[in-house]
ZADO-1210 file (C-alpha; in nm, 4 decimals, padded with zeros to 6 digits):
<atoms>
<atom x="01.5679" y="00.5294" z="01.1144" code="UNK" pos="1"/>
<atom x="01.3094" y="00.7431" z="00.9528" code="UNK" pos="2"/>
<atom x="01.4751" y="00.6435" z="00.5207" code="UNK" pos="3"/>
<atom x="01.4417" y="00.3069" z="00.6838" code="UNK" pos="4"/>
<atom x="01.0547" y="00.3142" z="00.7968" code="UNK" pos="5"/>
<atom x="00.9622" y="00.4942" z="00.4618" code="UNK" pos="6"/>
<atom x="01.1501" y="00.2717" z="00.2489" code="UNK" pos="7"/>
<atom x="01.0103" y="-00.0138" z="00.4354" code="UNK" pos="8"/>
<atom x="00.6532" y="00.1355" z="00.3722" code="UNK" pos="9"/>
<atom x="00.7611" y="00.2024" z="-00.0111" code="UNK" pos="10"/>
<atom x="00.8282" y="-00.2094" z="-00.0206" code="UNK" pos="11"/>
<atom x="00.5192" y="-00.2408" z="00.1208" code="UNK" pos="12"/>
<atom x="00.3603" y="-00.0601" z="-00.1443" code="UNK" pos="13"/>
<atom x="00.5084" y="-00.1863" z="-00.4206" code="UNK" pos="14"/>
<atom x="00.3943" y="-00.5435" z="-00.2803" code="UNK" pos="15"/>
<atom x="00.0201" y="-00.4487" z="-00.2168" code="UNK" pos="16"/>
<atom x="00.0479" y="-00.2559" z="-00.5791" code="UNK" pos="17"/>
<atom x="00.1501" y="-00.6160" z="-00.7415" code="UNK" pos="18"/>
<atom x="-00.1496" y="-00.8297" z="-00.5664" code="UNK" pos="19"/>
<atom x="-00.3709" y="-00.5288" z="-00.7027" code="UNK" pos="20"/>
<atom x="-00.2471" y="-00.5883" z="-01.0484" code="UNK" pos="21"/>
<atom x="-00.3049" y="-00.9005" z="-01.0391" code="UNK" pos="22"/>
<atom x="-00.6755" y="-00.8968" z="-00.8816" code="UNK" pos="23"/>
<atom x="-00.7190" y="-00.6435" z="-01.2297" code="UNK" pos="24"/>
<atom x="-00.6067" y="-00.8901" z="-01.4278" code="UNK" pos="25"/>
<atom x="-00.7966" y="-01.1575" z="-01.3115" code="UNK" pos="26"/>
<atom x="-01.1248" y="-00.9476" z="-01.3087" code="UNK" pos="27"/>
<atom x="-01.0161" y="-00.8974" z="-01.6701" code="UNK" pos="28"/>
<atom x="-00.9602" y="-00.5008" z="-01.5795" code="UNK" pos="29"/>
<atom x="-00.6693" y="-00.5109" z="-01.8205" code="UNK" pos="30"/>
<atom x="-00.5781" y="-00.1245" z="-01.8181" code="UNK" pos="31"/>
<atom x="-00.5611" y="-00.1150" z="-01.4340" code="UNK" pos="32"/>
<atom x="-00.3492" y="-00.3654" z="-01.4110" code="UNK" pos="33"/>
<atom x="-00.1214" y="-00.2253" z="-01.6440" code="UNK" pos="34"/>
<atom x="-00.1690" y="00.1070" z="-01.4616" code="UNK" pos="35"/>
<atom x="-00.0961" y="-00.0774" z="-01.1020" code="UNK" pos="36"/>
<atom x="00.2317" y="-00.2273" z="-01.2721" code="UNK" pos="37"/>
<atom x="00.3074" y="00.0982" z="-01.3528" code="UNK" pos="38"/>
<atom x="00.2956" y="00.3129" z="-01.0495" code="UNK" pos="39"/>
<atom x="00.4825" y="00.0050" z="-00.9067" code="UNK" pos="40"/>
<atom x="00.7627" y="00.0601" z="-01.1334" code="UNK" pos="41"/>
<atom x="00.7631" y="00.4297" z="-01.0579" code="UNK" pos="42"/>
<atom x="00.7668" y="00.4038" z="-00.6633" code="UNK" pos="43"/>
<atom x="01.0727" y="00.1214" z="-00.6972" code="UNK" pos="44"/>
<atom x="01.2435" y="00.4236" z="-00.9514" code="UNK" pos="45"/>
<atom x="01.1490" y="00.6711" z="-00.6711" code="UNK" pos="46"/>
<atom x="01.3369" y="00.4381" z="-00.3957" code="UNK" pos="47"/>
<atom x="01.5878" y="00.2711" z="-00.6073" code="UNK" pos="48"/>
<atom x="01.4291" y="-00.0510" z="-00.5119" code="UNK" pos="49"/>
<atom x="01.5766" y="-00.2891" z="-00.8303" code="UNK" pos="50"/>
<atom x="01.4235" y="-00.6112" z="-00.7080" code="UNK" pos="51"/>
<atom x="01.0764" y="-00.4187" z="-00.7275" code="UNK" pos="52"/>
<atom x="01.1453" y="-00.2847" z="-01.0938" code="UNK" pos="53"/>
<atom x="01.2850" y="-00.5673" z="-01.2181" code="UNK" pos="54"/>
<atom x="00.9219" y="-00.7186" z="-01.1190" code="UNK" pos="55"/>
<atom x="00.7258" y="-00.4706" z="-01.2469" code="UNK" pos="56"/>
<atom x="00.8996" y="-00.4212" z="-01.6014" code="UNK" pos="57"/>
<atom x="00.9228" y="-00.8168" z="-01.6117" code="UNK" pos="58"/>
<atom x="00.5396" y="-00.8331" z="-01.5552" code="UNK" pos="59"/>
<atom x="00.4457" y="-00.5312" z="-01.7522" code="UNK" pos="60"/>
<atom x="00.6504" y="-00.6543" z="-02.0359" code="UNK" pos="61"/>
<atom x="00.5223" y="-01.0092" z="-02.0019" code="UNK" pos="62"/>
<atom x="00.1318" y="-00.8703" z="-01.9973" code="UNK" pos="63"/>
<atom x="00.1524" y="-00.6513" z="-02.2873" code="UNK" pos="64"/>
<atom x="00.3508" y="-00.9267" z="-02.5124" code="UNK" pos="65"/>
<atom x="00.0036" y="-01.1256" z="-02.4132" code="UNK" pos="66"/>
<atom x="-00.2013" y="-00.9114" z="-02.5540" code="UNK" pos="67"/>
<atom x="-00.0035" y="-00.8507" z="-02.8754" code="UNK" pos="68"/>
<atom x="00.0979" y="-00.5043" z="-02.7676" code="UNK" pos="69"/>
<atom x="00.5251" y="-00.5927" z="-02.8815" code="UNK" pos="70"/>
<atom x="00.6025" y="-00.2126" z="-02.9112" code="UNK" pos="71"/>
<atom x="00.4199" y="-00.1656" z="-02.6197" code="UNK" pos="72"/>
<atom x="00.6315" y="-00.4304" z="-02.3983" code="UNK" pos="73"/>
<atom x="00.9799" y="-00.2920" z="-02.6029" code="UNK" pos="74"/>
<atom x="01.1003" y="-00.0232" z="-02.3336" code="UNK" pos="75"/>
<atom x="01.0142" y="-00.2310" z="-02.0415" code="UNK" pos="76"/>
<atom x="01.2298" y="-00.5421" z="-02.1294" code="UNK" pos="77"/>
<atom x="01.5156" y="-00.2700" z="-02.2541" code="UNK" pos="78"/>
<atom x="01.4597" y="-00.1734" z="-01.8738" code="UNK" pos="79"/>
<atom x="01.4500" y="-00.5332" z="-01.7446" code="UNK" pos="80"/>
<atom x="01.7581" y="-00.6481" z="-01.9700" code="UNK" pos="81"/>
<atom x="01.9420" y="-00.4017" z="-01.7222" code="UNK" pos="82"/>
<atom x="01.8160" y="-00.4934" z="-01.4482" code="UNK" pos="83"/>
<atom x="01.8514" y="-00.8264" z="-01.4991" code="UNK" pos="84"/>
<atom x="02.2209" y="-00.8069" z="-01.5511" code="UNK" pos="85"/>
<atom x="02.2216" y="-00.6465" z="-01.1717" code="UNK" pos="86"/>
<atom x="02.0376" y="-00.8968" z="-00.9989" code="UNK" pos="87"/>
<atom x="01.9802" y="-01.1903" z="-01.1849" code="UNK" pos="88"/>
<atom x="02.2623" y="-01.2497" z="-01.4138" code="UNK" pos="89"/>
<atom x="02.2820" y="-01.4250" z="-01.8096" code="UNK" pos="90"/>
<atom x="01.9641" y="-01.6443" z="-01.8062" code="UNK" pos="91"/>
<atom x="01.7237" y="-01.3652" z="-01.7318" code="UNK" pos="92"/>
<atom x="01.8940" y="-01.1061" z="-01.9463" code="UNK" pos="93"/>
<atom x="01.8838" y="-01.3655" z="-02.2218" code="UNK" pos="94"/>
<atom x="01.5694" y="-01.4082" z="-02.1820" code="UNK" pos="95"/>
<atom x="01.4445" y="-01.0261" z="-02.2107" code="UNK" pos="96"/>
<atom x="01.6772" y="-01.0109" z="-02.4930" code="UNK" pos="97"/>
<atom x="01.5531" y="-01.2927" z="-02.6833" code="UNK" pos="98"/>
<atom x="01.1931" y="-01.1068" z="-02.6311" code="UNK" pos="99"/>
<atom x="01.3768" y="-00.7729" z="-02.7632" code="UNK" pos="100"/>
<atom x="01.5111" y="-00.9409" z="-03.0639" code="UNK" pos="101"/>
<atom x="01.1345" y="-01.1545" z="-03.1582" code="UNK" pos="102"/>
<atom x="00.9874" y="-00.7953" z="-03.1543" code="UNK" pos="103"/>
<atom x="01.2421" y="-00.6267" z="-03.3794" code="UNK" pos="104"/>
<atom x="01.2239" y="-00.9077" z="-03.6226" code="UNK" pos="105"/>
<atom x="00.8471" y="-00.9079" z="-03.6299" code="UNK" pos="106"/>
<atom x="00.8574" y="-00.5706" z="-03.7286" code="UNK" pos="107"/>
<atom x="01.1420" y="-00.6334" z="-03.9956" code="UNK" pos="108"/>
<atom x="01.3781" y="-00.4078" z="-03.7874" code="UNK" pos="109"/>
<atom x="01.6677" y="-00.6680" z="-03.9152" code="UNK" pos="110"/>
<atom x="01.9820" y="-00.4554" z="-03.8164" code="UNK" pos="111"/>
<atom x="01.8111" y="-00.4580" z="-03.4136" code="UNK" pos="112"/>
<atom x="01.7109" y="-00.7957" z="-03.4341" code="UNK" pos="113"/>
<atom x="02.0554" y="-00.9153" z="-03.5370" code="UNK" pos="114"/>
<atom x="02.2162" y="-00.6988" z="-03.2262" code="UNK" pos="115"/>
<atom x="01.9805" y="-00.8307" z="-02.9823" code="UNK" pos="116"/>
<atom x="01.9992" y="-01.2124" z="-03.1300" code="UNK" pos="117"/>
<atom x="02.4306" y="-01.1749" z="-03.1166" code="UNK" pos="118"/>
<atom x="02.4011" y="-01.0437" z="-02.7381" code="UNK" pos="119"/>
<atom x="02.1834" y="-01.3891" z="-02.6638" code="UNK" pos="120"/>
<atom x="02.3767" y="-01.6436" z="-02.8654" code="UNK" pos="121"/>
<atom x="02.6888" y="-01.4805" z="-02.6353" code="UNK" pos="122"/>
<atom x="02.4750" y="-01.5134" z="-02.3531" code="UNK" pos="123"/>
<atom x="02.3815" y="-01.8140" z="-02.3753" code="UNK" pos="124"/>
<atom x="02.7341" y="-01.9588" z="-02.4944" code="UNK" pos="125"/>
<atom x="02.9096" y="-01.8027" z="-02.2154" code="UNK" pos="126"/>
<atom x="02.6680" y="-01.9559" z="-01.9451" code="UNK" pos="127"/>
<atom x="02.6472" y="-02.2761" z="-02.1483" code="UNK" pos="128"/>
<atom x="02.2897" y="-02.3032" z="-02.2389" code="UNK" pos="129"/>
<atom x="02.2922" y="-02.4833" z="-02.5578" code="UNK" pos="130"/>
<atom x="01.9500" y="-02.5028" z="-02.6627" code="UNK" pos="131"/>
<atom x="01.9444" y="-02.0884" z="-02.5965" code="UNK" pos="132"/>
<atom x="02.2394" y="-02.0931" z="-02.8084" code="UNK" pos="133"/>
<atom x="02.0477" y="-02.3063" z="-03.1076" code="UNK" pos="134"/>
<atom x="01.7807" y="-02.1138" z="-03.0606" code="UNK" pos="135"/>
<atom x="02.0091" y="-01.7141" z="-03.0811" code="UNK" pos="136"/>
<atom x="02.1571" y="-01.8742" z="-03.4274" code="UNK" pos="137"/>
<atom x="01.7668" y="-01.9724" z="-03.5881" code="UNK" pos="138"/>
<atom x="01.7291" y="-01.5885" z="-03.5014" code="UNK" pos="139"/>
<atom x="02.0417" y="-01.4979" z="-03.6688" code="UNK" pos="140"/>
<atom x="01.9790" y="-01.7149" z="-03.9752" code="UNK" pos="141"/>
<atom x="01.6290" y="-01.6209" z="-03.9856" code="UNK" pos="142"/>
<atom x="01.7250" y="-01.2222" z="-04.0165" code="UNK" pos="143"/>
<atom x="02.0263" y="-01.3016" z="-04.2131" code="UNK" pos="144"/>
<atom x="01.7735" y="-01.4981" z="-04.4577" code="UNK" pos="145"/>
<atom x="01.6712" y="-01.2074" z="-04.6157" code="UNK" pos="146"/>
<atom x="01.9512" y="-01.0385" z="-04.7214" code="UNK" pos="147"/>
<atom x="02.2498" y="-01.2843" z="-04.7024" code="UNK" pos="148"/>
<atom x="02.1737" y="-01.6429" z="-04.7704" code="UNK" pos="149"/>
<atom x="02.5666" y="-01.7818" z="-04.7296" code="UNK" pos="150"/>
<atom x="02.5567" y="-01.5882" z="-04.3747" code="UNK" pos="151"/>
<atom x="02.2235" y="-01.7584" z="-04.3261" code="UNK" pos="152"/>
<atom x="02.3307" y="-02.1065" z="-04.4178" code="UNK" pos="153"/>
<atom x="02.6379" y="-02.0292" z="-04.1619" code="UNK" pos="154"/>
<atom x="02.4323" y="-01.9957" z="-03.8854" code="UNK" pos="155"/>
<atom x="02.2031" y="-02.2567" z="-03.9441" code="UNK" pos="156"/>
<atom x="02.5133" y="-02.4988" z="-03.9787" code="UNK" pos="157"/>
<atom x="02.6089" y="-02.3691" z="-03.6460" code="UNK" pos="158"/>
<atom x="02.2857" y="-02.4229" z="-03.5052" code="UNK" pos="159"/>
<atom x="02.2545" y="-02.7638" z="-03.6671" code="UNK" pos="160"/>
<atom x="02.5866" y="-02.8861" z="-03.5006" code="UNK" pos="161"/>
<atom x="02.4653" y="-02.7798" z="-03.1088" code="UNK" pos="162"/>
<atom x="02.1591" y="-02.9708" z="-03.1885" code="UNK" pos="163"/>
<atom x="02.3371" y="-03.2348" z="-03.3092" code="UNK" pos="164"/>
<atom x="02.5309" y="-03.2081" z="-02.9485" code="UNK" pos="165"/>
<atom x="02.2491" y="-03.2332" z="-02.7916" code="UNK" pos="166"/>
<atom x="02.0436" y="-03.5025" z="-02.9570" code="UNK" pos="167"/>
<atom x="01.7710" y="-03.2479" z="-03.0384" code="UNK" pos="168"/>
<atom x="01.6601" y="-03.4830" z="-03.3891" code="UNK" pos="169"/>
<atom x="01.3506" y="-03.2545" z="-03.4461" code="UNK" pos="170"/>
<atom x="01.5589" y="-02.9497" z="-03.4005" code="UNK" pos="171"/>
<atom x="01.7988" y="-03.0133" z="-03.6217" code="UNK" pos="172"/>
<atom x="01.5131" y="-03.1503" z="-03.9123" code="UNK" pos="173"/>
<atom x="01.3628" y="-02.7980" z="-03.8476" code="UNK" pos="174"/>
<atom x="01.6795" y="-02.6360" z="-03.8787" code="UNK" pos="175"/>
<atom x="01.7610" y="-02.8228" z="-04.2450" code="UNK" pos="176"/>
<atom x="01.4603" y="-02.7811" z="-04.3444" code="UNK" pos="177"/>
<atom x="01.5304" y="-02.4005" z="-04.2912" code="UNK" pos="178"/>
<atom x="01.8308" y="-02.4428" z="-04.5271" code="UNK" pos="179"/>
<atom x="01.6894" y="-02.6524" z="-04.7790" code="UNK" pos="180"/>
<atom x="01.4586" y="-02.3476" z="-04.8676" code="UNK" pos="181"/>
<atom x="01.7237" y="-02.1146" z="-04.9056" code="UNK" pos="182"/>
<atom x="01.9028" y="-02.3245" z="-05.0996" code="UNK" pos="183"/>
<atom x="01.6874" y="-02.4097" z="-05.3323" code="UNK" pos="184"/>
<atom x="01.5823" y="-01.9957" z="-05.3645" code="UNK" pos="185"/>
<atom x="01.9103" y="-01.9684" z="-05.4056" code="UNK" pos="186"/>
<atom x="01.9403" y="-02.2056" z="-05.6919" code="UNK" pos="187"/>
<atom x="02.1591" y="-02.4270" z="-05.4721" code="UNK" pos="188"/>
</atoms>
């Protein structure tokens, strides 16, 4: 009865920690909120309370992408993606890896940012979301681009015939547009 009561209490923390981040944030006290999200992440660690982490690494990750910290947020969505596959299943995990795989390509970390964009187009084929899916082979394409225009043009085509599938018309102008340019650097 007593792990009970102090786990209970630990909850309870973790709770009043989150509505104190966010009163930080809304004050515009952006460092204590951070610092709130943290020690709420630590205590859920300290307990083993996943639903708790997942929050805090979600948030914390979400706040410093917001203020254009991406390296910053990096660790806590590699947390979250783990998390999420615990709890929450495909959607959320794509959705943390998507983030993973934006950061990797901003910073031209191509070889990363292909990983994390293959692990969401799977994702997102495997629990059907389609316009995820269009969206994982743009990121392929796009860090393909660079160094492999036919691989490129491969995923683009791919991306091109889901938005087709779907209807999406400005998707898919976006998308040829995407391939007209490497065509024509291409000499095509």
């Amino acid at each position: 009865a007593e792990v009970c009561e102090e786990n209970r209490l630990h909850l309870k923390l973790c709770f009043h920690l989150s509505t104190i981040a966010n009163i930080h944030w809304d004050r515009g006290n952006t460092e204590e909120c951070l610092a709130r999200y943290e020690q709420m992440a630590d205590v859920s660690r300290g307990v083993n309370y996943a639903e708790g982490l997942a929050m805090a690494t979600r948030r914390l990750a979400e706040l410093l992408l917001s203020l254009d910290r991406r390296e910053g947020a990096l660790p806590y969505l590699e947390e979250n993606v783990l998390l999420s596959e615990q709890l929450h299943g495909g959607a959320s995990k794509a959705r943390s890896l998507t983030q993973i795989a934006e950061i990797h390509e901003h910073a031209g970390r191509h070889a990363e940012a292909a990983r994390a964009w293959q692990a969401v187009q799977s994702l997102r084929r495997d629990t059907r979301d389609l316009s995820g899916e269009v969206e994982a082979h743009a990121g392929l394409a796009r860090v393909a681009r660079a160094h492999d225009g036919a691989a490129a043009l491969a995923h683009y085509q791919d991306a091109i015939a889901i938005a087709n599938g779907l209807g999406d018309q400005a998707k898919q102008a976006d998308l040829l547009n995407s391939m007209a340019i490497i065509e024509w650097r291409d000499g095509n």
